[in-house]
C-alpha positions as a printed NumPy array, in Angstrom:
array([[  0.   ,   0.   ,   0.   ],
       [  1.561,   3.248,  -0.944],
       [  2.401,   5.644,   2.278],
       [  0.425,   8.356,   0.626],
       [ -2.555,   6.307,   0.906],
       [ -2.036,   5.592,   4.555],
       [ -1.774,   9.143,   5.515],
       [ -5.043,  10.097,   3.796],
       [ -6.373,   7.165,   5.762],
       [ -5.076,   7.99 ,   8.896],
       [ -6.137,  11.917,   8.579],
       [ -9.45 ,  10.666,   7.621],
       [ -9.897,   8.472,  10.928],
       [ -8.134,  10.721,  13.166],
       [-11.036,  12.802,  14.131],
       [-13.372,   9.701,  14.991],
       [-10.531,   8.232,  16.596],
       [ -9.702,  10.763,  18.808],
       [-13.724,  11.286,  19.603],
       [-13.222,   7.988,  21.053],
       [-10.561,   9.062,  23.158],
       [-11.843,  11.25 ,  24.418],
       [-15.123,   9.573,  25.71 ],
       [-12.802,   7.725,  27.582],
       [-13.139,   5.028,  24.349],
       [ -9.45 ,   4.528,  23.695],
       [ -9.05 ,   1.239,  23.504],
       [-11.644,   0.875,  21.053],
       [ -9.65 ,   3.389,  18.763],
       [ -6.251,   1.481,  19.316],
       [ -7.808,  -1.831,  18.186],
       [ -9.022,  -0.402,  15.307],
       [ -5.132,   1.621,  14.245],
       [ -4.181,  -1.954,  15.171],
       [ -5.886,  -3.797,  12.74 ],
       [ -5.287,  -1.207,  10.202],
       [ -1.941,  -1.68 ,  10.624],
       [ -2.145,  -5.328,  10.709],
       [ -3.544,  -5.437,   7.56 ],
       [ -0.712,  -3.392,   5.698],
       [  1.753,  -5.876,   7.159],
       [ -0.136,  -8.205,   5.814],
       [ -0.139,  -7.002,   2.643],
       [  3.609,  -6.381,   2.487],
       [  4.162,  -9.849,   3.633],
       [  1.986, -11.294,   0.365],
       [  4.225,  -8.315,  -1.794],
       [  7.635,  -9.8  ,  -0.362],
       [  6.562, -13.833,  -0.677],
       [  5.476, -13.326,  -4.322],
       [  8.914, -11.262,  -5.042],
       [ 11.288, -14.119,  -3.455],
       [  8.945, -16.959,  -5.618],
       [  9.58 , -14.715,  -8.773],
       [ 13.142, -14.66 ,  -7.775],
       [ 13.857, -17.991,  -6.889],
       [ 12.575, -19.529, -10.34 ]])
């Protein structure tokens, strides 16, 4: 996912994120950056095992 795309996200969902904070919500809004996140990884991880299959044959 290109880092552009991310930040857009991320300004996006900062305001209802922070509206969770601050009804004393937080956690809610870190699981949620949390499985954002986790799904980029993810998605990196797929990029990097196709790459080292192209490579390898």
């Amino acid at each position: 996912m290109k880092p552009s795309i991310v930040i857009i996200v991320l300004v996006i969902f900062a305001w209802p994120l922070y509206y969770l904070y601050q009804r004393q919500l937080g956690a809610i809004s870190f699981l949620l950056l949390a499985l954002f996140f986790f799904y980029i990884a993810m998605q990196e991880r797929k990029k990097t095992k196709k790459q080292k299959k192209n490579d390898g044959t």
